[in-house]
C-alpha positions as CSV (number, residue, x, y, z in Angstrom):
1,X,122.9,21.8,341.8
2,X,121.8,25.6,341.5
3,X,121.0,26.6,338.2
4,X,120.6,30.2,337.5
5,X,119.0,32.2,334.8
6,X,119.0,35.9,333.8
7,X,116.0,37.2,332.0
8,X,113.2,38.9,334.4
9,X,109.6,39.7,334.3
10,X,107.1,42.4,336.4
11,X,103.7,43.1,337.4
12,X,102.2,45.0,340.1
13,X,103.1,43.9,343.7
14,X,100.4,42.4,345.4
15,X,99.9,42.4,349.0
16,X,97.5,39.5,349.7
17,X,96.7,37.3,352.7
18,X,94.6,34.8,352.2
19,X,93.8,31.4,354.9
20,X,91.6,29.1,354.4
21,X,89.8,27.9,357.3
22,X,89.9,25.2,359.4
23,X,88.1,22.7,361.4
24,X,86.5,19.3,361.8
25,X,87.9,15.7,362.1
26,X,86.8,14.1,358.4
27,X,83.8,15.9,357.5
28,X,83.5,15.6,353.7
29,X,82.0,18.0,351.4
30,X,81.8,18.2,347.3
31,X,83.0,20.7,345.0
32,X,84.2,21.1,341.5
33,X,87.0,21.7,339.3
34,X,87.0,25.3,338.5
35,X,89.4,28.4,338.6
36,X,86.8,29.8,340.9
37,X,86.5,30.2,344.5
38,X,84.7,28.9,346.4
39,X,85.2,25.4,343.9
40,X,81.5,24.2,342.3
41,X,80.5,20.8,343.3
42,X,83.1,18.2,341.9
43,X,86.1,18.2,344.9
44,X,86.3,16.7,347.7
45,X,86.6,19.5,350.9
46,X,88.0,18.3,354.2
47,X,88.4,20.1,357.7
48,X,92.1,20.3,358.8
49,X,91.2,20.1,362.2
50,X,88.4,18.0,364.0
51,X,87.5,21.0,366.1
52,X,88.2,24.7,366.4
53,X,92.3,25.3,364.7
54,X,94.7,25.8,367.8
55,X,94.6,29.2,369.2
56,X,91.6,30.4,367.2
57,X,89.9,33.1,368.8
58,X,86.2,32.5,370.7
59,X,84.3,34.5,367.8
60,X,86.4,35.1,364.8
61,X,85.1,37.7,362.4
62,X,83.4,36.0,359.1
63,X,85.6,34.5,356.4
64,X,84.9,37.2,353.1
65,X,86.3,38.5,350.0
66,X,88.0,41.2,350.4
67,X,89.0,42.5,347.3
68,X,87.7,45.9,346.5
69,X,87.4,47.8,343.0
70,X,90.7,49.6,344.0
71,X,93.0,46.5,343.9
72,X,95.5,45.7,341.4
73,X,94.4,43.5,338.4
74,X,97.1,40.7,337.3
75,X,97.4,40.3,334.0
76,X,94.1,42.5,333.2
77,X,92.0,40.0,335.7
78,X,90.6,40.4,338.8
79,X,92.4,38.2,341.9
80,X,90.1,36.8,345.0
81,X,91.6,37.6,348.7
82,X,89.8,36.0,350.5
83,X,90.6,36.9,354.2
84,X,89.4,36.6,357.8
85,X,89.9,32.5,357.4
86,X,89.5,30.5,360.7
87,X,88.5,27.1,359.7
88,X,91.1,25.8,357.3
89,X,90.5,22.9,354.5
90,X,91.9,21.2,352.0
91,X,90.3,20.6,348.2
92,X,91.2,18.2,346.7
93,X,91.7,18.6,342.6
94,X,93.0,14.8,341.6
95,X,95.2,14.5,338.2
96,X,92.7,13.7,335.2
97,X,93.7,10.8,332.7
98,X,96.4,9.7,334.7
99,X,96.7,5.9,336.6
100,X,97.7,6.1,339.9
101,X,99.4,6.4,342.7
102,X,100.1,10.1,341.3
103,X,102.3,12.7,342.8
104,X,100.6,15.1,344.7
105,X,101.4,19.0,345.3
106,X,100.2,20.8,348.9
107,X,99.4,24.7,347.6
108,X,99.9,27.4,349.7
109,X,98.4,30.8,347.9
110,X,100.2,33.8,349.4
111,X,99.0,37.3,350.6
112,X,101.3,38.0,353.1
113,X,99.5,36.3,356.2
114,X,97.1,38.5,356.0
115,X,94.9,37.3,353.2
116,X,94.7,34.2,350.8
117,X,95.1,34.7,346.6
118,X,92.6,32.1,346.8
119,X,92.1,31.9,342.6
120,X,95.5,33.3,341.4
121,X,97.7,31.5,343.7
122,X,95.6,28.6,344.2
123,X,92.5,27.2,342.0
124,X,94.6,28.6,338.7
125,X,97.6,26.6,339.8
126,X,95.4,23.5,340.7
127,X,94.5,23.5,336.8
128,X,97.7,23.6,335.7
129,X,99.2,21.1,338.1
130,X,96.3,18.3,337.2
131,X,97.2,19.3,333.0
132,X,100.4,18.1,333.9
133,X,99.6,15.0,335.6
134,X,99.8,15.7,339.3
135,X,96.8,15.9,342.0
136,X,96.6,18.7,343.7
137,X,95.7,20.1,347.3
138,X,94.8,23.6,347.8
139,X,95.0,24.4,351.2
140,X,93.4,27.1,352.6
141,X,95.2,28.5,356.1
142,X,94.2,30.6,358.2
143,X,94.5,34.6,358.2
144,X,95.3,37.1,359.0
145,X,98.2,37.2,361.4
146,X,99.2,33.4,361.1
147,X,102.8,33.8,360.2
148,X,105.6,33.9,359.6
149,X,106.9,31.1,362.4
150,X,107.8,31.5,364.8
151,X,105.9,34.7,365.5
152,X,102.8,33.3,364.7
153,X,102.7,29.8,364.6
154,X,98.4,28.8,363.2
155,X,99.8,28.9,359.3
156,X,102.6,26.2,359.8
157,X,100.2,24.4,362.4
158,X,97.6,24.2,359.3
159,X,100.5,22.9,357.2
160,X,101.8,20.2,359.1
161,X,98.6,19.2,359.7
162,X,97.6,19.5,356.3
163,X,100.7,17.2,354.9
164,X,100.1,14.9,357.5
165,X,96.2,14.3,356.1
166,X,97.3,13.9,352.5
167,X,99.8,11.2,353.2
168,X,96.6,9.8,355.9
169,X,94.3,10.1,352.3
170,X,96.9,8.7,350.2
171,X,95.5,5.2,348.6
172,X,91.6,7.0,349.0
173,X,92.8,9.6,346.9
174,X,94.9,7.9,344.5
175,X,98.4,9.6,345.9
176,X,101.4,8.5,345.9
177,X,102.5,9.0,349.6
178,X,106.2,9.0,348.8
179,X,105.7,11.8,346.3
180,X,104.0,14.7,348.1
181,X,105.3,18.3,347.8
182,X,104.4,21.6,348.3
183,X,104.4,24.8,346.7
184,X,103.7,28.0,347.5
185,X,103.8,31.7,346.7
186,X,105.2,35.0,348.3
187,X,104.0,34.2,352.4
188,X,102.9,30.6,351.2
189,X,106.5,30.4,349.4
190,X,107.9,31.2,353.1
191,X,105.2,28.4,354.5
192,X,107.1,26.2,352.4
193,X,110.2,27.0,353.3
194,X,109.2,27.0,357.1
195,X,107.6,23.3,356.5
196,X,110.8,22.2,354.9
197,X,112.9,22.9,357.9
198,X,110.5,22.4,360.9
199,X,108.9,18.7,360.3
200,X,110.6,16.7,362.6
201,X,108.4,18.1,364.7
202,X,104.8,19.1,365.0
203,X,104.0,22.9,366.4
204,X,100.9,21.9,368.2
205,X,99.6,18.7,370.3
206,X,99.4,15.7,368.2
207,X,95.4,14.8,368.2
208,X,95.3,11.6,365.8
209,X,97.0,9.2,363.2
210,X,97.4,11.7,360.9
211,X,99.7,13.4,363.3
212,X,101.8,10.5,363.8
213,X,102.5,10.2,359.7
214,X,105.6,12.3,358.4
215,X,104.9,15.9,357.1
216,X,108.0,16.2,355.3
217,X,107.4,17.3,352.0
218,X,109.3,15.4,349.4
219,X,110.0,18.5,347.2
220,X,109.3,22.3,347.0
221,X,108.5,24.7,344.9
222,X,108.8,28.1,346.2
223,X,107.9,31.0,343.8
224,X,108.9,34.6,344.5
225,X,109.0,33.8,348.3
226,X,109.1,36.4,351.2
227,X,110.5,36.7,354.8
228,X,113.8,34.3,354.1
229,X,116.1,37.0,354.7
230,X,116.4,39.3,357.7
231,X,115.8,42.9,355.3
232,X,117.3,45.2,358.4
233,X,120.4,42.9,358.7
234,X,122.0,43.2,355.1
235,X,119.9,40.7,354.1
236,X,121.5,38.0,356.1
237,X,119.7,34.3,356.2
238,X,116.5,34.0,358.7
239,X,118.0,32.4,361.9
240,X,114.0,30.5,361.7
241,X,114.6,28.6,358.4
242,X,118.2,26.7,358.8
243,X,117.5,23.6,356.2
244,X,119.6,20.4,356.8
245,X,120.8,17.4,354.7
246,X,117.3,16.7,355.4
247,X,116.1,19.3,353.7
248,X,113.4,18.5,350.5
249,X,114.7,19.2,347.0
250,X,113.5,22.8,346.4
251,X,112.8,24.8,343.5
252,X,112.8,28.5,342.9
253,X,111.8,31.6,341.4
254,X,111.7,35.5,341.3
255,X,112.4,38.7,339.6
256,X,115.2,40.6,340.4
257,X,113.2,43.9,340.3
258,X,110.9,42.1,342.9
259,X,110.4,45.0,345.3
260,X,109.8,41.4,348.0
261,X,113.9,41.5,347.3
262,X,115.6,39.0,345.0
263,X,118.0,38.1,347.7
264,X,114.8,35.7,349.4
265,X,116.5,33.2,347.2
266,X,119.2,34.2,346.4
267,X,120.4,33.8,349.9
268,X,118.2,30.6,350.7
269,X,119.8,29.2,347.7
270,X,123.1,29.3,349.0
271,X,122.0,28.4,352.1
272,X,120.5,24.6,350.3
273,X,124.0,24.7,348.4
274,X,125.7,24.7,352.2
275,X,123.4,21.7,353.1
276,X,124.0,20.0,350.2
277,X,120.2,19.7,349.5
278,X,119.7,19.3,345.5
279,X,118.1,22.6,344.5
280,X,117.2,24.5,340.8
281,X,117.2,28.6,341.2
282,X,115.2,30.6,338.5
283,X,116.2,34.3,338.3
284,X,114.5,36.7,335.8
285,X,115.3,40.5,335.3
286,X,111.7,41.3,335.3
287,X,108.8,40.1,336.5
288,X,107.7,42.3,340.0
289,X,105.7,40.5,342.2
290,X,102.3,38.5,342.8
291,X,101.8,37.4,339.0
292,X,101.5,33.9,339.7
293,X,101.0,31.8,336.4
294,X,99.0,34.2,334.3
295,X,101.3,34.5,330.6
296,X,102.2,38.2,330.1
297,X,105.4,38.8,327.5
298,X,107.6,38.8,330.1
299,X,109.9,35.3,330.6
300,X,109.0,34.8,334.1
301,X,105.5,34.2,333.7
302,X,107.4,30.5,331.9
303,X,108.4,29.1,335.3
304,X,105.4,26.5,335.3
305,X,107.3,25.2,331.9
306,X,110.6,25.1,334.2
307,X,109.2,23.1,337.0
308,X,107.3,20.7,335.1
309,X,111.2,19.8,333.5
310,X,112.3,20.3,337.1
311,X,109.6,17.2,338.3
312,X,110.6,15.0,335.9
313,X,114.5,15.8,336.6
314,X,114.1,14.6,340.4
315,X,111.7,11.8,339.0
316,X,108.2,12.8,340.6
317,X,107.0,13.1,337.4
318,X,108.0,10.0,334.4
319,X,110.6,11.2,332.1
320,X,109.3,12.2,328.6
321,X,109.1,9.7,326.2
């Protein structure tokens, strides 16, 4: 079922690009809950890969901030973009108050493969998920140049992977393995995408058990997405993201005055619809681009409220009492 609405929100486009490094088989490190990156002592931190990611250059430049006093503000704040990322991990932010198994959510911050929103598309996002009862897993992938698949394949490598260790971490972390999603924003929405339709298979040599478990996400959550529709060709549907019957449950979001183009999901929507995958669609007049979940006046900045309702429609989340 598509459901579509018609009040819009904007802010400033953002172009971002943010990855998160990675590297090393299970080496552990603490950090804590915080809508600041890097996280303070609290999370757990875990290499995606045991060694150097696949492909990685010999001497990558140094991961780094790179937000300048010239870049846009969202919502009158600051945003990290944290770029030059190499060695991807994964943080782990568990639901508070809640028993377990609990769903879990795989985060992708956007910034158009070239750098990572690391706080507003990510650490921010964490907070909420965890207020509403759901562990999350911000995964930081690699940038720049790391997508979109099949171009460049290292951000979809760092995804399957990173799905792959979740579901591995599952009863340590107090996951429900049968309820792990992902959602992502802008180039992480079109990471989602790209892992919902290419997880039969993995892009890079399998290298241990984690590999062998599924990296299907159960659901998705794609919010004002980018690259699902071929702009020069009339906005026809990206011949790299076909979904199936396969296909995970998938919600989404934008502004029609996106200047990313509406049509991302408009046309991936119909596209689900064809497949006959189950999937909710969000449209707003205004909005722009890059806001993430920081509350302005305008409606969009409500689609957290929408996919909350949306969790506990497809029962990953308990109905309300």
């Amino acid at each position: 079922m598509i459901l579509a609405k018609f009040p819009w929100e904007s802010q400033a486009m953002m172009k971002i690009a943010i990855a998160l490094a990675g590297a090393a088989a299970l080496t552990l490190h603490v950090s804590a809950q915080s809508s600041s990156w890097p996280p303070t002592p609290g999370h757990i931190t875990l290499k995606v890969w045991p060694a150097a990611a696949p492909g990685n250059p010999a001497n990558p430049p140094a991961e780094a901030d790179t937000t300048t006093s010239k870049d846009n503000l969202v919502a009158g704040r600051p945003v990290i973009r944290l770029g030059n990322v190499s060695a991807p991990t994964l943080t782990l932010y568990p639901a508070k108050g809640v028993t377990g198994p609990n769903p879990a959510v795989v985060v992708f911050p956007g910034g158009g493969y070239q750098i990572l929103a690391m706080d507003l598309e990510g650490t921010e996002v964490c907070d909420w998920l965890n207020s509403a009862g759901v562990t999350c897993v911000l995964l930081k992938y690699r940038v720049p140049d790391s997508g979109p698949y099949p171009n460049y394949p290292g951000a979809l490598q760092d995804a399957q992977r990173a799905v792959g260790l979740v579901r591995q971490h599952a009863a340590e972390w107090g996951i429900d393995p049968s309820r792990v999603g992902v959602l992502g924003f802008s180039a992480g929405g079109h990471l989602a995408a790209a892992l919902s339709t290419h997880f039969d298979k993995r892009v890079y040599d399998p290298i241990d058990a984690a590999d062998q478990l599924s990296c299907r996400p159960d659901f998705a959550v794609l919010v004002y997405p980018a690259y699902l529709t071929q702009e020069q060709q009339s906005f026809a549907p990206s011949p790299d993201l076909v979904p199936t019957a396969a296909t995970p449950p998938t919600f989404l979001v934008q502004a029609e005055d996106d200047p990313v183009h509406v049509e991302n999901v408009l046309v991936y929507a119909q596209q689900l619809k064809n497949a006959k995958v189950p999937a909710e669609l969000h449209v707003y007049a205004q909005g722009g681009h890059g806001y993430g979940l920081r509350r302005t006046a305008l409606p969009v900045t409500t689609w957290p409220q929408s996919v909350e309702t949306w969790l506990r429609t497809i029962h990953i989340l308990p109905a309300r009492e």
